[in-house]
N, CA, C and O atoms as CSV, one atom per row, in Angstrom:
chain,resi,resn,atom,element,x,y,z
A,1,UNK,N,N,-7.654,43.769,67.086
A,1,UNK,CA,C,-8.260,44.359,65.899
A,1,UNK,C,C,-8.231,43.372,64.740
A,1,UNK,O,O,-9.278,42.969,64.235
A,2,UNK,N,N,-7.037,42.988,64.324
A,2,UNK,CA,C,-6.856,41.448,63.249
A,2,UNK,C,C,-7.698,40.360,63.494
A,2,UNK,O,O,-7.820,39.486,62.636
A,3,UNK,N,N,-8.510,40.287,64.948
A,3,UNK,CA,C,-9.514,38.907,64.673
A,3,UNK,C,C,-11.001,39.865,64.757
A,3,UNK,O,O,-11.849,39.084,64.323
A,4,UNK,N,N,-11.441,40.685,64.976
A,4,UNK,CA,C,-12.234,41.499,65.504
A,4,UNK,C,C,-12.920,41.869,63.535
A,4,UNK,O,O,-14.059,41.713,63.095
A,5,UNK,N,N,-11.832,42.300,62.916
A,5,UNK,CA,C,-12.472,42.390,61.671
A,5,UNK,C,C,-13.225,41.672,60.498
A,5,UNK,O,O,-13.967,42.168,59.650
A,6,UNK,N,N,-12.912,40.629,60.643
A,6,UNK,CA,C,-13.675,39.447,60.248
A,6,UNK,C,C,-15.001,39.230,60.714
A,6,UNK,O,O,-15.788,38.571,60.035
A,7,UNK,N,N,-15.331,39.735,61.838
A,7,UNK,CA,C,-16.176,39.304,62.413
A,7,UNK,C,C,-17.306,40.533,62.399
A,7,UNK,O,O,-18.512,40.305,62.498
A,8,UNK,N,N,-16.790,41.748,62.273
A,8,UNK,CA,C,-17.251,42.800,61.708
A,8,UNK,C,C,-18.440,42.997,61.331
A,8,UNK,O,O,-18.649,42.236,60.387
A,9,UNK,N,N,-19.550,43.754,61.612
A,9,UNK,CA,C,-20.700,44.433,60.570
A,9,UNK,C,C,-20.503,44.852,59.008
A,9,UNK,O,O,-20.058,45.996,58.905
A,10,UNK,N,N,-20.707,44.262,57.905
A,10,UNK,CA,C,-19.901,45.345,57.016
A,10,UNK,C,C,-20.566,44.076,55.758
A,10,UNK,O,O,-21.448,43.230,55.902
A,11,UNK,N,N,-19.924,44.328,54.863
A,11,UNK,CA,C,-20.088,43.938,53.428
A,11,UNK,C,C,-19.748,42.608,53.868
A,11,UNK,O,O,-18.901,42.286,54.702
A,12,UNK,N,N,-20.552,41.852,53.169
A,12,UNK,CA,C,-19.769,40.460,53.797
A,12,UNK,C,C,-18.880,39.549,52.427
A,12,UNK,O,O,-19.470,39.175,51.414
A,13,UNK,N,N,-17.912,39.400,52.591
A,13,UNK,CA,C,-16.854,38.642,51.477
A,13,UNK,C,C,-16.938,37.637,50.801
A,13,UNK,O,O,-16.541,36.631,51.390
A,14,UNK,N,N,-17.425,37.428,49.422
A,14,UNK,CA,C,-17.802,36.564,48.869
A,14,UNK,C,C,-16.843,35.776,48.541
A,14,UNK,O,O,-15.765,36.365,48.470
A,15,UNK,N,N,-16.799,34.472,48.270
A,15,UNK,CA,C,-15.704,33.151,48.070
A,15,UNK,C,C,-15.148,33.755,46.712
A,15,UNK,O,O,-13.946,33.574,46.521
A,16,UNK,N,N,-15.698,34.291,45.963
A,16,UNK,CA,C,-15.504,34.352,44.554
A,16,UNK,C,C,-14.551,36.226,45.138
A,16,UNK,O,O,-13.478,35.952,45.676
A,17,UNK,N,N,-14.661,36.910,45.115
A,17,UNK,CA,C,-13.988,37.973,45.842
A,17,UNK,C,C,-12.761,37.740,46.691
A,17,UNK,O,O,-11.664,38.288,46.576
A,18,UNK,N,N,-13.143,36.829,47.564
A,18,UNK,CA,C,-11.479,36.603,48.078
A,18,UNK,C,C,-10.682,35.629,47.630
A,18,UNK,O,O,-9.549,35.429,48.068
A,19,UNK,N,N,-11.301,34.888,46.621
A,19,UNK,CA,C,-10.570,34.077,45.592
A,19,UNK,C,C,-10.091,35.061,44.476
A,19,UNK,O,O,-8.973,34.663,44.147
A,20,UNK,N,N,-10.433,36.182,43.731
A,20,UNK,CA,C,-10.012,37.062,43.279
A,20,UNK,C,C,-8.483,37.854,43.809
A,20,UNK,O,O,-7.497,38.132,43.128
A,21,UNK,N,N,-8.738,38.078,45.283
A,21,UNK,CA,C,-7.987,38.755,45.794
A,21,UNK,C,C,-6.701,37.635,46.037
A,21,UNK,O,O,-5.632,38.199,45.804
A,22,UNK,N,N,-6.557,36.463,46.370
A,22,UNK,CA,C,-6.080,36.285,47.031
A,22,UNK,C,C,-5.041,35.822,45.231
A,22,UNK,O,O,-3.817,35.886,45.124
A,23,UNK,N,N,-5.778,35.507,44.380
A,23,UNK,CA,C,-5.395,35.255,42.969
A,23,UNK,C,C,-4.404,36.746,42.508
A,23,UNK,O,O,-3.431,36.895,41.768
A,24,UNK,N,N,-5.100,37.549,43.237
A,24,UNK,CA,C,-4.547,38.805,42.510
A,24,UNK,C,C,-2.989,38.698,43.065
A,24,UNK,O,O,-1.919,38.585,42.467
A,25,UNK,N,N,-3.174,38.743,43.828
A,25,UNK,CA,C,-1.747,39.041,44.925
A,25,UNK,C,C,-0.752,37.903,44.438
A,25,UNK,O,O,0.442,38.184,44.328
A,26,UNK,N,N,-1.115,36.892,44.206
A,26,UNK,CA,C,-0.247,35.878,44.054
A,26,UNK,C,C,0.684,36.148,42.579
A,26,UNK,O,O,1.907,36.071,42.459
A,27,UNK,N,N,-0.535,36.553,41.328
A,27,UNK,CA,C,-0.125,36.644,40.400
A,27,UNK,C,C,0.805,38.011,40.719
A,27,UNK,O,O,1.764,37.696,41.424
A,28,UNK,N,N,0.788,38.914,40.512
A,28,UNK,CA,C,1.618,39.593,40.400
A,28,UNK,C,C,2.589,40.028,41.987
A,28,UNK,O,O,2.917,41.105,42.486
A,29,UNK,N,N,2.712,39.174,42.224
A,29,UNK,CA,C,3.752,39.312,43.650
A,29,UNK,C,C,4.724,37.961,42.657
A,29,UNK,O,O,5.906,38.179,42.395
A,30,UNK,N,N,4.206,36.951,42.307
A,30,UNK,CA,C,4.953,35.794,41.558
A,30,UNK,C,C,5.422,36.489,40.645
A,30,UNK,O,O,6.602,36.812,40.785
A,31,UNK,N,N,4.837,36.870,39.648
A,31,UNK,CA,C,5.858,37.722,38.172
A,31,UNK,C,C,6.303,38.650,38.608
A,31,UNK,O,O,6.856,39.282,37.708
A,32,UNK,N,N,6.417,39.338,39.954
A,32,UNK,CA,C,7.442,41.102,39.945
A,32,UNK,C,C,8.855,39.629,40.513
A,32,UNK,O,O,9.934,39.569,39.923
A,33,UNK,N,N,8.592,38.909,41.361
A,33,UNK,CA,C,9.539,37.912,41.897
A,33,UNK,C,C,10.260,37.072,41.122
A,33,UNK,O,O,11.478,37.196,41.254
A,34,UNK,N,N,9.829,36.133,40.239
A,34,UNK,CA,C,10.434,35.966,39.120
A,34,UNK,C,C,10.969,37.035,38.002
A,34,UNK,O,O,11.816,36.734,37.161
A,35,UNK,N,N,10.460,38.111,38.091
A,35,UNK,CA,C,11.443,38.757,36.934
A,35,UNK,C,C,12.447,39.398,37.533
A,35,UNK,O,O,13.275,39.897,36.771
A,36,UNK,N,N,12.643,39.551,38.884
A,36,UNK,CA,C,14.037,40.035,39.938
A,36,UNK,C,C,14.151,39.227,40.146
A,36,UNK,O,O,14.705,39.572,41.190
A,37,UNK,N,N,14.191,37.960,40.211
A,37,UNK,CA,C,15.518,37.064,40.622
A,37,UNK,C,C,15.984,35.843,39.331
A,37,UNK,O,O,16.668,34.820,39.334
A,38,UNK,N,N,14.866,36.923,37.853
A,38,UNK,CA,C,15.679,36.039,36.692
A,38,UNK,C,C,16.878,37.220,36.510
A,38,UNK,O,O,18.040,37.010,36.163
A,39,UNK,N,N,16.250,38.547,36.851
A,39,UNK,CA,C,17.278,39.666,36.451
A,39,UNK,C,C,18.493,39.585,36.985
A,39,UNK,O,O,19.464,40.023,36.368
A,40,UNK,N,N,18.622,38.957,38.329
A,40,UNK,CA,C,19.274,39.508,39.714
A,40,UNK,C,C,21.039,39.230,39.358
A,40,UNK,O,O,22.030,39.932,39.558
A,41,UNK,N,N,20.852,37.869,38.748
A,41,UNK,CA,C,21.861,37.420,37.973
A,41,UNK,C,C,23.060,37.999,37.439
A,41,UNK,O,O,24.231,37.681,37.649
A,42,UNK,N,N,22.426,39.180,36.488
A,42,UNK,CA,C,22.800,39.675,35.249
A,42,UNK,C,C,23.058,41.104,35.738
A,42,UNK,O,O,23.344,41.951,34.892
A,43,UNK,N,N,22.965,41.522,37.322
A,43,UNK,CA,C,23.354,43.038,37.855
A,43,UNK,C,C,24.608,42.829,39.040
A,43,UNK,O,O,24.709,41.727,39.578
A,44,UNK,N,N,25.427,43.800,39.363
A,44,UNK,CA,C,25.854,44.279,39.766
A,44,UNK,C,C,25.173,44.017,40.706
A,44,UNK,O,O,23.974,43.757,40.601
A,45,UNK,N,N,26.219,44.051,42.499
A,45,UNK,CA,C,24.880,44.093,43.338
A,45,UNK,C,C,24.971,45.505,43.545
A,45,UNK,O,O,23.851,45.885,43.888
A,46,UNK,N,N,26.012,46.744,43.485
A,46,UNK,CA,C,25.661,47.929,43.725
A,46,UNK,C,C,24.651,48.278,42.477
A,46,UNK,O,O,23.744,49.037,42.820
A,47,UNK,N,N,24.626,47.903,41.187
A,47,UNK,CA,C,23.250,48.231,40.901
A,47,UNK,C,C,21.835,47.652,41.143
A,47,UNK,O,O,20.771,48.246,40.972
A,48,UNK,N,N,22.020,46.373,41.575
A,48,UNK,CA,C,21.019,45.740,42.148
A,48,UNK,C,C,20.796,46.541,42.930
A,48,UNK,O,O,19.680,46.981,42.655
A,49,UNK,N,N,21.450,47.366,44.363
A,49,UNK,CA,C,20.587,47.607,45.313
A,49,UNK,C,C,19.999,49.466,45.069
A,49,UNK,O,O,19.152,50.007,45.779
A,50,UNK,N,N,20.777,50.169,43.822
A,50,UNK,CA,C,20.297,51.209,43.716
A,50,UNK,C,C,19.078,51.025,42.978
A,50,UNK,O,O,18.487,52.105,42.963
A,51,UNK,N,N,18.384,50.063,42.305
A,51,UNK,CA,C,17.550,49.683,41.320
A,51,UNK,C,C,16.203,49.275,42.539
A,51,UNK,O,O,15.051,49.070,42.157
A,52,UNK,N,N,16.514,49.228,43.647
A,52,UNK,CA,C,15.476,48.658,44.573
A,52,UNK,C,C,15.017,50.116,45.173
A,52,UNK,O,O,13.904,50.349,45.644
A,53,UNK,N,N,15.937,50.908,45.078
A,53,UNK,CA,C,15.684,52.320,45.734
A,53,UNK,C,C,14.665,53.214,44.922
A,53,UNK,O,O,14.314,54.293,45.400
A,54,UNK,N,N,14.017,52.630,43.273
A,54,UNK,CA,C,13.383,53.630,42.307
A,54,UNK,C,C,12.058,52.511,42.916
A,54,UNK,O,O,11.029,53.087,42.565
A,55,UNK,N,N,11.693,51.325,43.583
A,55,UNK,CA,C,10.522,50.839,43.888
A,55,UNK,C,C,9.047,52.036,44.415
A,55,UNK,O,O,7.831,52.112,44.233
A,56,UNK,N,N,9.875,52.612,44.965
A,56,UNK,CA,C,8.263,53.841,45.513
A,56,UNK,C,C,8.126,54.296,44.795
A,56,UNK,O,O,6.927,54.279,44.517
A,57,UNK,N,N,8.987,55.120,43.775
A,57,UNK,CA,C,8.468,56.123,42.608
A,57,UNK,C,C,7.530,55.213,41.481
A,57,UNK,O,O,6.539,55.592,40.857
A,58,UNK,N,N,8.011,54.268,41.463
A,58,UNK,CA,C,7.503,53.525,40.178
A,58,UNK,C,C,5.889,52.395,40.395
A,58,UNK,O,O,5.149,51.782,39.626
A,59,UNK,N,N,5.988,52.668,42.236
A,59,UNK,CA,C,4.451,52.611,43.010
A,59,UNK,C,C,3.761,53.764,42.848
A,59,UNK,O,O,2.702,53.952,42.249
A,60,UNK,N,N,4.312,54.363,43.316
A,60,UNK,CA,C,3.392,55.993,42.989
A,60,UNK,C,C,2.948,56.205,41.383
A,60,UNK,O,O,1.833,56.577,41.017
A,61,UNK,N,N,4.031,55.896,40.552
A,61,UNK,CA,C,3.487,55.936,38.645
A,61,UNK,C,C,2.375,55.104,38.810
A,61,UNK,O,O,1.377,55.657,39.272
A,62,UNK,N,N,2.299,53.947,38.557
A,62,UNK,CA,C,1.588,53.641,38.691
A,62,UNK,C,C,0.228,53.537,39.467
A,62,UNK,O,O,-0.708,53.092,38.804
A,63,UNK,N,N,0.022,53.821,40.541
A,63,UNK,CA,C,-0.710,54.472,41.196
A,63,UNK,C,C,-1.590,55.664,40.897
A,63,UNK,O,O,-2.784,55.870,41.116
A,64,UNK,N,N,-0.566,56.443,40.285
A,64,UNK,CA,C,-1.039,57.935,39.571
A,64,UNK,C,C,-1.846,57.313,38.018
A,64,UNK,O,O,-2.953,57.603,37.563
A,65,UNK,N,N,-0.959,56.525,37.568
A,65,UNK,CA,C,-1.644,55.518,36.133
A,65,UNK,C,C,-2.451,55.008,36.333
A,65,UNK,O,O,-3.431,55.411,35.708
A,66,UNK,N,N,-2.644,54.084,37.061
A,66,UNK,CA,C,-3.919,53.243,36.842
A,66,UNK,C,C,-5.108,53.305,37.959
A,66,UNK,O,O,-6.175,52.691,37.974
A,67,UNK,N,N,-4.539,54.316,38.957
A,67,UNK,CA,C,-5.790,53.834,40.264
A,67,UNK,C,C,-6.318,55.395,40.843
A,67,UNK,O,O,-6.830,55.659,41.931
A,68,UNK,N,N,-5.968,56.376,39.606
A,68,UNK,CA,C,-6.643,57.364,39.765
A,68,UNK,C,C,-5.983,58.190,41.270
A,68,UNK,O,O,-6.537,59.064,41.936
A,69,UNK,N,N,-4.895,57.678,41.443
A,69,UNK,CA,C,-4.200,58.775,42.677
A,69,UNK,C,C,-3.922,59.909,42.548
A,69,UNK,O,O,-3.870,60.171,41.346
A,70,UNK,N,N,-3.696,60.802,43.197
A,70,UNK,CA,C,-3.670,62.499,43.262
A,70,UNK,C,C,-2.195,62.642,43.370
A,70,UNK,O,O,-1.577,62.233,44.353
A,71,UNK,N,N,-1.650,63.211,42.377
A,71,UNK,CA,C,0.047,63.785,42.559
A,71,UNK,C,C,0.305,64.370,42.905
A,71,UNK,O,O,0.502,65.213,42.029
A,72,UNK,N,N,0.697,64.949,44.310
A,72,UNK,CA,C,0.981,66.542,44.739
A,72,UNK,C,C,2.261,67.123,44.644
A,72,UNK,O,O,3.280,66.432,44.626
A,73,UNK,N,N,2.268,68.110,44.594
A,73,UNK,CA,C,3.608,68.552,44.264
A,73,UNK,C,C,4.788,68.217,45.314
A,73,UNK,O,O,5.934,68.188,44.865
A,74,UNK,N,N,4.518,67.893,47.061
A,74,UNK,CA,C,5.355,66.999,47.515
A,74,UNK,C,C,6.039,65.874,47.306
A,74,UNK,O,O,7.194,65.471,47.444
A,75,UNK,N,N,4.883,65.428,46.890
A,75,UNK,CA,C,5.233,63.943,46.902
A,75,UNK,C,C,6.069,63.832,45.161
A,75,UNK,O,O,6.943,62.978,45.016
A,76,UNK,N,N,5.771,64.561,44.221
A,76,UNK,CA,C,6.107,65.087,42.853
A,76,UNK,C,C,8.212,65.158,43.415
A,76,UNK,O,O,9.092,64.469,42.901
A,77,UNK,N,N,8.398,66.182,44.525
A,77,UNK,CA,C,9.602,66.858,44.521
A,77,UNK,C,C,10.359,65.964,45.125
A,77,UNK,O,O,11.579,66.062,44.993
A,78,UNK,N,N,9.783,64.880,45.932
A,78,UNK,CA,C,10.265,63.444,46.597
A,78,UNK,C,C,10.560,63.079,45.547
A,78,UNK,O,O,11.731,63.382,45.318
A,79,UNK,N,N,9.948,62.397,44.492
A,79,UNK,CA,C,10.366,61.237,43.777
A,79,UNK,C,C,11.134,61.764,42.879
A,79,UNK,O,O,12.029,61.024,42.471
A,80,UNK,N,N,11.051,63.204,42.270
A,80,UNK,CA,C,12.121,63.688,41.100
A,80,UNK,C,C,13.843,63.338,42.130
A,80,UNK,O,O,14.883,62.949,41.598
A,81,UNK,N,N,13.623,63.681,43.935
A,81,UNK,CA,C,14.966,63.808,44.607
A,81,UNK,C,C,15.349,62.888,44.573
A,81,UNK,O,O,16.569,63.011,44.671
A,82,UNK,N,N,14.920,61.282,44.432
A,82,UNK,CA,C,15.062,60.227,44.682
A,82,UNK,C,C,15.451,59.682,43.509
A,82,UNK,O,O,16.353,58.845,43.524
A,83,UNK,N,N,14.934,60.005,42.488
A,83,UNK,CA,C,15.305,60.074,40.783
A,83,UNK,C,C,16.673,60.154,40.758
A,83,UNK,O,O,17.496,59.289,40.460
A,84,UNK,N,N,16.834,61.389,41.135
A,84,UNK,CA,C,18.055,62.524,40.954
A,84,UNK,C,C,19.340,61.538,42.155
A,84,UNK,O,O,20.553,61.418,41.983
A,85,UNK,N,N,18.688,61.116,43.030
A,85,UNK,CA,C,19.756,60.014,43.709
A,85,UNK,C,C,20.235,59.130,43.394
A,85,UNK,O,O,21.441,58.894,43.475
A,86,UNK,N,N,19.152,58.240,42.837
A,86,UNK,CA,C,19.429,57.063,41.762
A,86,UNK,C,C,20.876,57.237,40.680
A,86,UNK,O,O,21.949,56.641,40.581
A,87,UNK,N,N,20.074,58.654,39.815
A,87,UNK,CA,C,21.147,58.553,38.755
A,87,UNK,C,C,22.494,58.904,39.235
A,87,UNK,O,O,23.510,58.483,38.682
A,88,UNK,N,N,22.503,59.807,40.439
A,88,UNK,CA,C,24.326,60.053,40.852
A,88,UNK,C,C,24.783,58.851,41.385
A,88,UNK,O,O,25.915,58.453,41.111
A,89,UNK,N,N,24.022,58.213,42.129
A,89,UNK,CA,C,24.484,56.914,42.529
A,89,UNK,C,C,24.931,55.682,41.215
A,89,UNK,O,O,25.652,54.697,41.375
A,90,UNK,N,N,24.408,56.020,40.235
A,90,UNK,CA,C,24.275,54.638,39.160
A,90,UNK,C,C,25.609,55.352,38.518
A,90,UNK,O,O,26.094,54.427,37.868
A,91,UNK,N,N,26.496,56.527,38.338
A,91,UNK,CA,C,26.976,57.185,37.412
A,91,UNK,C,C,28.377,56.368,38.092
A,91,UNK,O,O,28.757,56.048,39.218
A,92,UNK,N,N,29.028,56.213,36.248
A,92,UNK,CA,C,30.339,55.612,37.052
A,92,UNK,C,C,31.173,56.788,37.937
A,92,UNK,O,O,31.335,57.941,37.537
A,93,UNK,N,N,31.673,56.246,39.241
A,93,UNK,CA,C,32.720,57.355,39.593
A,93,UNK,C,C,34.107,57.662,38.584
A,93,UNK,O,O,34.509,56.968,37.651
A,94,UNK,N,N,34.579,58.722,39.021
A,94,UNK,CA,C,35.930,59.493,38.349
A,94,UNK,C,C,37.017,59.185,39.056
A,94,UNK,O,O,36.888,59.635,40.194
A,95,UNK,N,N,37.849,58.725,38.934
A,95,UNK,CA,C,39.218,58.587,39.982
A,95,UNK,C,C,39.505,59.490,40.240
A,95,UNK,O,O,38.862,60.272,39.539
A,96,UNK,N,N,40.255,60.098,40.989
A,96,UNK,CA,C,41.244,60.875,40.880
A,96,UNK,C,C,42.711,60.867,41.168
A,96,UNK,O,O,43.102,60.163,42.099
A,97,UNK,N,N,43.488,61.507,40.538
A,97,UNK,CA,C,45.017,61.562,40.459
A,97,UNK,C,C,45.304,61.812,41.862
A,97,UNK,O,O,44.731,62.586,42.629
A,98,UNK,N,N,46.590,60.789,42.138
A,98,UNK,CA,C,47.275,61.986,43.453
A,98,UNK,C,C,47.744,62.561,42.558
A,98,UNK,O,O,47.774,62.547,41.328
A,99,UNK,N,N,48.283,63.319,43.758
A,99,UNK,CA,C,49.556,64.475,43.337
A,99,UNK,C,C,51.056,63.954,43.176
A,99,UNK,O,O,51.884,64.690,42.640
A,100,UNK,N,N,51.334,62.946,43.543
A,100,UNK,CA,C,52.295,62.415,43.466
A,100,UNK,C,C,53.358,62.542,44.811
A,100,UNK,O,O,54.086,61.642,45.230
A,101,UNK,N,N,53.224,63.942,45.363
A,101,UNK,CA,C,54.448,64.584,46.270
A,101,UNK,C,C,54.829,63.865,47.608
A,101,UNK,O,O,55.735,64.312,48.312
């Protein structure tokens, strides 16, 4: 199927179009990459790795922001649960006392 599509009936891909695309991807795959591994530094790695866990919700915002996606109330009750994971996970823990006995 991966060599079959190229070769395809269909719209055919202009130099200037997949120079676009291929520009697109670079630029912002380079700045989300550079700004996590100028950040990466300066975290915790247990918050580093709970901070990688809010990546889908903040695909889906955006998604819902800028590309006209449909929010359903599933996918709505996913990302509030995943929210709601984040923050118990990020919260400092409480010790607790023994008892001493």
């Amino acid at each position: 199927l991966g060599w079959a599509l190229p070769f395809a009936d269909g719209p055919a891909a202009s130099a200037t179009g997949i120079g676009l695309a291929v520009l697109s991807g670079a630029v912002t795959s380079g700045l989300g990459y550079a700004l996590w591994y100028s950040l990466l530094p300066r975290l915790a790695p247990s918050a580093a790795a709970i901070a990688q866990l809010t990546v889908p919700v903040i695909a889906l915002a955006v998604g819902v922001a800028f590309l006209g996606e449909v929010l359903n109330l599933q996918t709505a009750i996913a990302s509030l649960v995943v929210l709601a994971g984040v923050a118990l996970a990020a919260m400092p823990q409480r010790r607790m006392r023994s008892s001493g006995s």
